[in-house]
C-alpha positions in Angstrom: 105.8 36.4 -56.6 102.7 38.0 -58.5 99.6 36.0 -58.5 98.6 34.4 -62.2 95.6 36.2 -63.2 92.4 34.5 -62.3 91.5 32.2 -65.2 87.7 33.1 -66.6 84.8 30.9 -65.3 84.4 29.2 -68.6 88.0 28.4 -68.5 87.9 26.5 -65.3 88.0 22.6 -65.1 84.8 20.9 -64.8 83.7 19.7 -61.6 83.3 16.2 -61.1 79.1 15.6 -61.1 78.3 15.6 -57.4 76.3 12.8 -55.9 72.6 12.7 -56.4 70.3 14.4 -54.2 70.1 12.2 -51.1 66.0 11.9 -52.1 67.2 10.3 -55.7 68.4 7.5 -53.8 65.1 6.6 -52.7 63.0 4.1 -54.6 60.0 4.3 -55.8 57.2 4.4 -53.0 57.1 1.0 -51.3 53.9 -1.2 -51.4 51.4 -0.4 -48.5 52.3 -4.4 -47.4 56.1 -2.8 -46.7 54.9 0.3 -45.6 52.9 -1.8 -42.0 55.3 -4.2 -42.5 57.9 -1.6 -41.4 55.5 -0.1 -38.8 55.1 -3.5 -37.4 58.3 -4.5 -36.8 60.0 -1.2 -35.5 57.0 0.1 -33.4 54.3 -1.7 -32.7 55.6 -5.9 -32.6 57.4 -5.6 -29.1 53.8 -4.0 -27.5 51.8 -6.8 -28.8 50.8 -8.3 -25.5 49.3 -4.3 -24.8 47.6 -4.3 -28.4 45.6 -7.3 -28.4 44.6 -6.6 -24.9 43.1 -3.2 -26.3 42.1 -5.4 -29.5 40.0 -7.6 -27.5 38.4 -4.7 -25.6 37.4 -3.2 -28.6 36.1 -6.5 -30.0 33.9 -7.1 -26.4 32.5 -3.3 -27.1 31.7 -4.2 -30.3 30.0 -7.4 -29.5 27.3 -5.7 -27.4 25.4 -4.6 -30.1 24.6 -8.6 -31.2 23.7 -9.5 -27.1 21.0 -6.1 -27.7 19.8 -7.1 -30.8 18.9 -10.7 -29.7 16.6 -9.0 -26.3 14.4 -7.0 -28.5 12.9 -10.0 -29.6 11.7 -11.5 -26.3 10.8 -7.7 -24.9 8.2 -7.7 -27.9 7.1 -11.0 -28.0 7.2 -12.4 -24.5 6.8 -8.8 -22.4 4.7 -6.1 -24.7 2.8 -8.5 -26.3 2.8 -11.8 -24.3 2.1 -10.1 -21.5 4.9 -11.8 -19.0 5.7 -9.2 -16.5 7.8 -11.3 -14.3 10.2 -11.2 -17.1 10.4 -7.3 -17.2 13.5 -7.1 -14.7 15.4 -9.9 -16.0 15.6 -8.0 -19.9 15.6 -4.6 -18.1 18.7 -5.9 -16.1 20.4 -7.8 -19.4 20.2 -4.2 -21.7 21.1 -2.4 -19.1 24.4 -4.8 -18.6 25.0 -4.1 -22.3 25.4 -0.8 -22.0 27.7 -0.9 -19.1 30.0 -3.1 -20.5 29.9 -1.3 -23.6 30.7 2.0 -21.6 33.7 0.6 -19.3 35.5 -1.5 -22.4 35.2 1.6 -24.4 37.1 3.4 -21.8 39.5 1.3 -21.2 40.9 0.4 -24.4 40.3 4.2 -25.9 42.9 5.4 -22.9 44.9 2.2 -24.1 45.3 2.9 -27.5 45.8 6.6 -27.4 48.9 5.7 -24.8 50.3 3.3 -27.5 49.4 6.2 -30.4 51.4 8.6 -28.4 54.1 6.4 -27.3 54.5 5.1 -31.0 54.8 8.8 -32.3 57.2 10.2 -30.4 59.2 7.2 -30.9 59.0 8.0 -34.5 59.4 11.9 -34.2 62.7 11.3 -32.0 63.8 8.8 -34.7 63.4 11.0 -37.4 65.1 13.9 -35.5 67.6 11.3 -34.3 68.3 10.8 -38.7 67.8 14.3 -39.7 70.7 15.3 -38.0 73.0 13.0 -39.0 72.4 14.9 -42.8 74.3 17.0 -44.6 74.6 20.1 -44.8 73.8 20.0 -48.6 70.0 18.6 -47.5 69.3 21.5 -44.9 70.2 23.3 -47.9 67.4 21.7 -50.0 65.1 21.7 -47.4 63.6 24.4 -45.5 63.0 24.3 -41.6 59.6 24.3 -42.1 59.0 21.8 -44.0 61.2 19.4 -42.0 59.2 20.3 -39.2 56.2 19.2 -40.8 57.7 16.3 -41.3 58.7 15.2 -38.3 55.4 16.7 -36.3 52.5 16.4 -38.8 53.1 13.2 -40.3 54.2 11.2 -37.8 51.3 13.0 -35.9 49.0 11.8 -38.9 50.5 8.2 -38.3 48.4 8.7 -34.5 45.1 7.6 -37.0 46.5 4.4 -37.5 45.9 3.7 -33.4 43.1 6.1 -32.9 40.7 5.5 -35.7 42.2 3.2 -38.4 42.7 0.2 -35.2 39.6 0.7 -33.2 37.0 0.7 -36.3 38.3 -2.3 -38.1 38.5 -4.3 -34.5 34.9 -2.8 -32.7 33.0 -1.5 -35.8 34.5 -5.5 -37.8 33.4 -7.1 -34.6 30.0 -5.1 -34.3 29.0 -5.8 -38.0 29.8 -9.4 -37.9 27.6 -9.8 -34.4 25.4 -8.2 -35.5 24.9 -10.1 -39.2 25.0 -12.7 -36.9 21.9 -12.0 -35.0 20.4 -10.9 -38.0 21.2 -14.8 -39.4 19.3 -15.9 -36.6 16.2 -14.0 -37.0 16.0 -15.0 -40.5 18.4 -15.9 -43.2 16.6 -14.9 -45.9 15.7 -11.0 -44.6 19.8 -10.8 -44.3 20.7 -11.9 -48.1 18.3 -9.5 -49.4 19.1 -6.7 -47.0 22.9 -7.4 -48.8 21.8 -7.5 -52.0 23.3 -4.2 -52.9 27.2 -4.4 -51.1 28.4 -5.9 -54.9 27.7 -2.4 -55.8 29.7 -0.6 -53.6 33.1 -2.0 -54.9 33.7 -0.1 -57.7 33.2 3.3 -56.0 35.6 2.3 -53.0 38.5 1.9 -55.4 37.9 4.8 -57.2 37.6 6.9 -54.2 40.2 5.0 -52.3 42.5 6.3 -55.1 41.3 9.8 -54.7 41.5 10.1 -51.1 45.6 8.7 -50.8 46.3 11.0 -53.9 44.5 13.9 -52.2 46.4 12.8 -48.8 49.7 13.2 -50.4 48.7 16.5 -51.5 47.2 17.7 -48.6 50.9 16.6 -46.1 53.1 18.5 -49.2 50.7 21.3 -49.2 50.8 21.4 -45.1 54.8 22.1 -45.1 54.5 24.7 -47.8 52.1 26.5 -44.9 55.3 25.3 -42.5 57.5 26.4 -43.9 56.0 30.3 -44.7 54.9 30.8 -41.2 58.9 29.7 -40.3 60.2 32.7 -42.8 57.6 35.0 -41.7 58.3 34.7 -38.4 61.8 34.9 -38.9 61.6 38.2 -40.5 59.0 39.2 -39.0 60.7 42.5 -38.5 61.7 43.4 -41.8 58.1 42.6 -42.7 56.9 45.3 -40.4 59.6 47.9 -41.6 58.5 47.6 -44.8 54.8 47.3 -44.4 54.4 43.9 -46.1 51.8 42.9 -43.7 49.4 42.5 -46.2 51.2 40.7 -48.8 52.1 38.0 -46.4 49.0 37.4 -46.0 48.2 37.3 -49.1 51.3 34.8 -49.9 50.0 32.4 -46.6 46.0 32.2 -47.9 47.5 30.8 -51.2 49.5 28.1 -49.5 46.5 27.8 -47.7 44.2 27.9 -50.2 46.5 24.5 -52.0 46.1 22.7 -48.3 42.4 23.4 -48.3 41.5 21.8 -51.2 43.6 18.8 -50.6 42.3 18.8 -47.3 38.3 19.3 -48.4 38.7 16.9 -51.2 40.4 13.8 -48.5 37.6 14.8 -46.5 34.9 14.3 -49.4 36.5 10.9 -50.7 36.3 9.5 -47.2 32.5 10.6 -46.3 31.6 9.5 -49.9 32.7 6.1 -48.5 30.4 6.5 -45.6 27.4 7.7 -48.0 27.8 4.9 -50.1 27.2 2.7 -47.4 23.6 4.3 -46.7 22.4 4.1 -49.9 22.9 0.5 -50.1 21.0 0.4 -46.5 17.8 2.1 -47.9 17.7 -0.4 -50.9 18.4 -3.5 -48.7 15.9 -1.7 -45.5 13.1 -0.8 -48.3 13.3 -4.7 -49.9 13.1 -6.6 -46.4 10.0 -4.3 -45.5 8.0 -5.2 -49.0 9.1 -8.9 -48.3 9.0 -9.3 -44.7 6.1 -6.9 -43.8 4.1 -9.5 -45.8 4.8 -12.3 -43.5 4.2 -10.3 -40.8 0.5 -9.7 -42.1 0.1 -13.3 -43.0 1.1 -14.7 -39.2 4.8 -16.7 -40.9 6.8 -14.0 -38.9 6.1 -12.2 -35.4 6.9 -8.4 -34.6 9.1 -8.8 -32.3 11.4 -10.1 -35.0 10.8 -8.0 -37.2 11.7 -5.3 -34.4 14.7 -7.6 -33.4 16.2 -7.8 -37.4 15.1 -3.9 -37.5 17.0 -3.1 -35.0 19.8 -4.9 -35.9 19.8 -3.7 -39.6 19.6 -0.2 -38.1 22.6 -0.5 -35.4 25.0 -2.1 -38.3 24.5 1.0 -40.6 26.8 2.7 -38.0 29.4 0.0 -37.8 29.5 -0.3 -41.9 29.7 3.4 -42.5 32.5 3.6 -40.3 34.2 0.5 -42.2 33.3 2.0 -45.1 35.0 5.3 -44.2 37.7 3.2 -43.0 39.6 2.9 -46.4 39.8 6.9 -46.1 41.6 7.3 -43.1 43.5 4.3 -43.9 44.9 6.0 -47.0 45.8 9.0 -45.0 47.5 7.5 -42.5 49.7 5.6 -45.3 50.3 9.0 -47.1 52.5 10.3 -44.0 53.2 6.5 -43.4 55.2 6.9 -46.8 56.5 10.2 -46.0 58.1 9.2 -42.8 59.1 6.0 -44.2 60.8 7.9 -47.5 62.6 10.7 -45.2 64.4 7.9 -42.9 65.3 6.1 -46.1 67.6 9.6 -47.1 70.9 7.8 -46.6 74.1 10.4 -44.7 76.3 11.4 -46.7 78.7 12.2 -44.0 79.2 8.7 -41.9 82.0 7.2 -39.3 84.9 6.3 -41.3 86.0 3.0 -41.6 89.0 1.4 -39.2 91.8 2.1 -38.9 91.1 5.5 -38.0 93.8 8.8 -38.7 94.8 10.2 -35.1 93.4 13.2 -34.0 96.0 16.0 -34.3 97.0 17.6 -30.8 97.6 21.1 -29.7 100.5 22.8 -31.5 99.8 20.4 -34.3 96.9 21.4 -35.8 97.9 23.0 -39.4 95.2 22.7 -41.6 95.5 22.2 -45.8 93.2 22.5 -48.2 95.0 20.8 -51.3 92.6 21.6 -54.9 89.4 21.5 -53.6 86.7 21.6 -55.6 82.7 21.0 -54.2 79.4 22.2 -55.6 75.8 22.5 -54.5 74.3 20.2 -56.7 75.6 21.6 -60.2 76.5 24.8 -58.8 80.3 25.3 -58.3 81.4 26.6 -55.3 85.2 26.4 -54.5 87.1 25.3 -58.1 90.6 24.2 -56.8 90.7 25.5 -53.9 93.9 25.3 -52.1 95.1 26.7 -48.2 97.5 26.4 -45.3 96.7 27.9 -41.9 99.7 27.0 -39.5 99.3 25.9 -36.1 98.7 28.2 -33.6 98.4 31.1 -36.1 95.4 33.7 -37.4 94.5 33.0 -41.0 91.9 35.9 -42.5 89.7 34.7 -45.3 88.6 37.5 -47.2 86.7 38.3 -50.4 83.5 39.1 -52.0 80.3 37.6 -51.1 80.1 34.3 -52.9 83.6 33.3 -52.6 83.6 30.2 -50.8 84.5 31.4 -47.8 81.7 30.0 -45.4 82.5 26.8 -48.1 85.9 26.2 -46.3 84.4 25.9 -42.5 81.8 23.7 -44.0 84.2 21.0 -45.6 86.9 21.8 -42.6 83.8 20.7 -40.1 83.0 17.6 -42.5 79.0 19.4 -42.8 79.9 18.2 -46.5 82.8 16.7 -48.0 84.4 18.1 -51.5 83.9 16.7 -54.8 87.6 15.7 -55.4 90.7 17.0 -53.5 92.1 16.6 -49.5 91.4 18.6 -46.4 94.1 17.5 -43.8 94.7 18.8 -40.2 97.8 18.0 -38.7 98.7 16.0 -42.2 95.8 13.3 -41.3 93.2 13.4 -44.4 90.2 14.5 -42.1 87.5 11.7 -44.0 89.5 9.1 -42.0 89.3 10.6 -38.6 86.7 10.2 -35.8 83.9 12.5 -36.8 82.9 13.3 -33.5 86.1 13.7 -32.3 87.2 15.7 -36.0 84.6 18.0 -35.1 85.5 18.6 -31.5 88.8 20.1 -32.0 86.8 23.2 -33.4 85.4 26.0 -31.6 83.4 28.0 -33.6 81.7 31.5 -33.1 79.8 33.1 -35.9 77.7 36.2 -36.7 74.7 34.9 -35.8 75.4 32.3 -33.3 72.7 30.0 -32.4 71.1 30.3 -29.0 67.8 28.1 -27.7 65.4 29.0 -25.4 67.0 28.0 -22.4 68.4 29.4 -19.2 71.9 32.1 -19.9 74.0 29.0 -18.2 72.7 26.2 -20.1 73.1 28.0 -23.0 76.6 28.3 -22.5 77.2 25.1 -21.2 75.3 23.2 -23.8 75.6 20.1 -22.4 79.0 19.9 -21.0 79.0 18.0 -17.1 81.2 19.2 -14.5 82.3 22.2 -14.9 83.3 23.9 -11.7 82.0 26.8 -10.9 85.3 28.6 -10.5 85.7 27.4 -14.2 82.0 28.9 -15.3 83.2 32.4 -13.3 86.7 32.7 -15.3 84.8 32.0 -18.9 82.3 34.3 -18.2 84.8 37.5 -16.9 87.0 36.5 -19.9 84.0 36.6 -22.5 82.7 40.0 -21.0 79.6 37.6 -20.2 79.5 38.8 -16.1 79.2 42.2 -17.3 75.6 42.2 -18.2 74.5 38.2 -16.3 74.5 40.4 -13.1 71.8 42.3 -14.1 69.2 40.5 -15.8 66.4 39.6 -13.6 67.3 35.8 -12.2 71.3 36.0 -13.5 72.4 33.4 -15.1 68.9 31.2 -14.8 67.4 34.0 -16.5 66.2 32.6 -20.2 67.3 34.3 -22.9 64.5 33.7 -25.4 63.7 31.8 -28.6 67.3 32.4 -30.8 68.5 34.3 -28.2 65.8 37.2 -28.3 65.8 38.5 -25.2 69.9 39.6 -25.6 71.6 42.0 -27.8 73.7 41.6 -30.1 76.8 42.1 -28.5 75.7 40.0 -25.7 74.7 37.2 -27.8 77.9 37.5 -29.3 79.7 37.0 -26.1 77.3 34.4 -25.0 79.2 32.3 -28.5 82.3 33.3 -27.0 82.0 32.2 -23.6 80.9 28.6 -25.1 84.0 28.8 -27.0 86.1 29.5 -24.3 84.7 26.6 -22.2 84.8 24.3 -25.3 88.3 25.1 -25.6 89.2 23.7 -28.3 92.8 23.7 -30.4 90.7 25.1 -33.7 88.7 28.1 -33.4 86.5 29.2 -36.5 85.4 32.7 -36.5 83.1 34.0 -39.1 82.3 37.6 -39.3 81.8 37.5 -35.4 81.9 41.3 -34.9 80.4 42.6 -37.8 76.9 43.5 -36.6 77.7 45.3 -33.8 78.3 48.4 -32.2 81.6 50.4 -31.5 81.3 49.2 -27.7 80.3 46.2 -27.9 82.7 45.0 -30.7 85.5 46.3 -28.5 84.5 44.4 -25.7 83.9 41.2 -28.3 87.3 41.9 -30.3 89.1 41.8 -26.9 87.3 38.6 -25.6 87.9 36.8 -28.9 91.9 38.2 -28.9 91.9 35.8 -25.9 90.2 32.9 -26.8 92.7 33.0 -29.9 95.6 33.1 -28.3 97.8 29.8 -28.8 95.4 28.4 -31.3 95.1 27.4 -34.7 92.5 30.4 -36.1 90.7 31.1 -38.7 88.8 34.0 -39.9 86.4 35.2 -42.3 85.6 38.9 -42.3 84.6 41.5 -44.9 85.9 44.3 -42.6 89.3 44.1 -43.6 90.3 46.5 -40.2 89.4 43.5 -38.2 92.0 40.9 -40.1 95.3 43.4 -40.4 96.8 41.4 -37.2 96.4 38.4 -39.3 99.4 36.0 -39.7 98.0 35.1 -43.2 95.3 36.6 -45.4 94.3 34.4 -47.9 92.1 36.7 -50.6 89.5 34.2 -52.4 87.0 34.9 -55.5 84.4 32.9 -57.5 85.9 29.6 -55.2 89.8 30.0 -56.5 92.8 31.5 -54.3 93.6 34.9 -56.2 96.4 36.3 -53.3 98.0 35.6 -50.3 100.1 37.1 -48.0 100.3 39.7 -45.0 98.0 43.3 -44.2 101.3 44.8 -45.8 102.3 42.7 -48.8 99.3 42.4 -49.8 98.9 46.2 -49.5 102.4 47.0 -51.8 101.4 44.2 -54.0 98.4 46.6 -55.2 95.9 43.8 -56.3 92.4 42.7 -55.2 93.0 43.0 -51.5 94.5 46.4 -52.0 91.4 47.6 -54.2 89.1 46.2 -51.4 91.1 47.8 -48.9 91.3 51.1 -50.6 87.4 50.6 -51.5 86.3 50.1 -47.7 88.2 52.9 -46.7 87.0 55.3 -49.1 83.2 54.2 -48.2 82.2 56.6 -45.7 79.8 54.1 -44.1 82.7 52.4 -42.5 83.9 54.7 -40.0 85.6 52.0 -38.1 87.5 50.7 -40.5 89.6 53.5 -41.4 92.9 54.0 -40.3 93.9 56.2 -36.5 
């Protein structure tokens, strides 16, 4: 029976809206009390016992500086000017001890602390790795590699300030400026208010600037991934680049993402050290009004030099210890910017999750017909597949074929449940698959693509990928049956030689059968091929053709191509365009029928770049 012509796009039904972007979902940024709230109780609350140990460290380090203040006095007064030499050992002996302690508390809890920081951020990068791939395929869509990458490494490595600098300034610098206000208290009272007369002014400025600096922070983390995610594409094509001599304008492209971080970055930096100035200018006010005041006493016999040299030196040591606090609000704000990040990312809820009980039985071998029944799914507004329907019967070869932008990488999507349809039913074996096992839905398929992925491992783990006792009689049959032992034997250390990042240091063709030989092992009742032998060479797609002949053999298989030659065998080709079902039917029927697969057909052959396709 002769097709009905494809309706016109306009024509179509309209999609149902898809679901917001996972990101919509989120709420408006949380307060900062939420934002260490949730810090607290998923990282830090069960090392407590470890934290205030380094807490208390920090606070003994900080505490020095008031036991130093308090023995200039008496090494003025009683020693310099008094005169009492048998007292020389006893101070020497007691500043001396301050600075030990100082030195061995500061080590210990600074190797503390950066254990917890490290410990507490790759808890959070698994975590977020952990979440990311439980997503979508429609967010991998949205978001680039690089970007994700920033997200999981640079913010939660920006989180590391929270431990390293936010923790130990507010615990030894807070514990240094209140001994050491303390000492000066001693001394005299009245020198402290009026060295303080000036903090009032300094709260304005900190808000402002404490504004500035989590705004700029923000900025600076979005502006990071952009430079993410450009060295990820460059990298990526970094051939093509070189073909074309686009060197240059790379570069070019990267400064200006750069460019965007730098400012971010300069102006975050500025914000914070502005906190830090502020701070000395209220010193110099507070230092210049105790030296009018208290230099007259001095003159007048109401106040000795040594302390004078004692509060001096206390007002001196606590400009360190307050420009760091004051600073403090900077890298705090920072350190919340990714805090929010991270915290917004892990808030992206799955779209694809473990259906509820009780679950649909996963089909067995020989059972395994799969149906597409009116499909229809978009990327966000974009229509993809509009009523899309299929049948590939068990333990056949179904060919998907059609022009790019059909749908056809669509279908193994949904039929994996990377993304689930709009409206409409997928079933295998006559089971809707939303109501089986996801883990077990997607182990009945084996799947070997065009550009299969491979990781930087060894040739046998990456064929194993994971799976445990496999014999080694087992390993030798998949790799003579994938055409794998062909070229193993002669790379430098077999099989424990590593192939490369994505596979680099392989061809092609060996790549391909590297996919295969997974495949095989995986073994699978579903096997998904798409366009597995397209890039390749006359040998080495004969050699992949005849390897993936066999790993077809007695399983349900389907197959997108855009060399027709290699679906003709096919049980079933099913001819798709703009996301509808146009024709369907054998190499031959489709052939007499004279439509779009014979005006394909007849187009391919007639291409003299596509030698291999035509007829013997």
């Amino acid at each position: 029976m002769q097709p009905s012509p494809t309706p016109p796009p306009d024509s179509a039904p309209a999609l149902p809206r898809p679901d917001p972007a996972p990101e919509a979902l989120v709420p408006t940024a949380p307060s900062d009390r939420v934002l260490i709230s949730w810090l607290w109780q998923g990282w830090v609350r069960r090392r407590l016992a470890f934290l205030v140990a380094g807490i208390l460290l920090m606070a003994l380090e900080g505490s020095m500086l008031g036991a130093l203040t308090l023995l200039i006095q008496p090494l003025f007064d009683e020693i310099l000017v008094g005169g009492q030499a048998d007292l020389i050992g006893w101070v020497a002996a007691a500043i001396a001890g301050v600075f030990v302690i100082r030195g061995l508390t500061s080590l210990v809890h600074k190797t503390m602390i950066a254990w917890l920081a490290e410990k507490v951020m790759a808890e959070m990068q698994e975590l977020l790795l952990s979440h990311l791939m439980r997503l979508d395929h429609g967010f991998f869509h949205r978001h680039p590699p690089g970007a994700l990458i920033e997200r999981v490494r640079g913010d939660s490595q920006a989180l590391g300030g929270l431990f390293t600098a936010v923790l130990p300034k507010l615990a030894r610098d807070g514990v240094s400026v209140i001994a050491l206000l303390a000492a000066a208290l001693h001394i005299d009272w009245r020198w402290t208010l009026i060295a303080l007369l000036g903090i009032p002014l300094l709260v304005l400025p900190i808000v402002l600037l404490q504004r500035i600096v989590r705004r700029m922070g923000t900025q600076a983390r979005i502006a990071s991934a952009e430079a993410s995610t450009r060295l990820d594409e460059i990298f990526h094509g970094i051939f093509t680049i070189q073909r074309s001599g686009l060197e240059a304008h790379e570069v070019r492209r990267f400064d200006r993402v750069l460019s965007r971080f730098r400012k971010a970055q300069v102006r975050t930096t500025a914000g914070a050290a502005g906190m830090g100035s502020l701070a000395d200018l209220v010193a110099a006010l507070g230092f210049a009004l105790v030296l009018i005041y208290g230099g007259a006493q001095i003159i007048e016999g109401e106040r000795t030099v040594g302390q004078f040299m004692a509060f001096f030196t206390a007002f001196a040591l606590l400009l360190e210890p307050l420009r760091s606090l004051s600073a403090l609000n900077g890298a705090w704000q920072k350190s919340l910017a990714s805090l929010e990040r991270v915290h917004a990312l892990l808030q992206v809820a799955p779209r694809i999750t473990q259906p509820e009980s009780p679950l649909a039985p996963l089909p067995v071998r020989g059972e395994t017909t799969v149906r597409f029944e009116d499909v229809r799914f978009a990327y966000e507004t974009e229509p993809v597949l509009r009523g899309f329907g299929l049948e590939a019967t068990a333990g056949q070869t179904t060919a998907l074929v059609g022009p790019s932008g059909a749908g056809k990488t669509t279908v193994f999507t949904l039929l994996t449940r990377l993304a689930d349809p709009q409206s409409g039913r997928i079933t295998i074996g006559g089971h809707n698959i939303r109501s089986m096992d996801l883990r077990g839905l997607r182990d009945l398929f084996a799947v070997v693509a065009q550009d299969s992925a491979l990781f930087d491992e060894t040739l046998r783990d990456n064929i194993l990928m994971g799976a445990r006792d496999v014999s080694a009689a087992r390993l030798r049959e998949v790799l003579d049956a994938a055409h794998v032992s062909e070229f193993a034997a002669g790379l430098p250390e077999g099989l424990e030689t590593r192939v490369g990042p994505r596979g680099s240091a392989l061809s092609g063709g060996q790549r391909q059968r590297v996919a295969i030989a997974r495949a095989l092992l995986r073994d699978a009742p579903i096997l998904l091929l798409d366009e597995a032998t397209s890039a390749l060479d006359a040998r080495s797609e004969s050699l992949v053709q005849q390897a993936l002949d066999r790993l077809s053999e007695g399983r349900t298989t389907l197959v997108i191509a855009h060399r027709l030659a290699t679906v003709r065998r096919a049980d079933r080709i099913v001819v798709m365009d703009r996301g509808r079902k146009v024709e369907e039917g054998d190499h031959a029927t489709l052939i007499a029928r004279g439509g779009t697969y014979a005006r394909l057909h007849a187009l391919q052959f007639a291409d003299p770049a596509t030698p291999g396709d035509r007829p013997d």
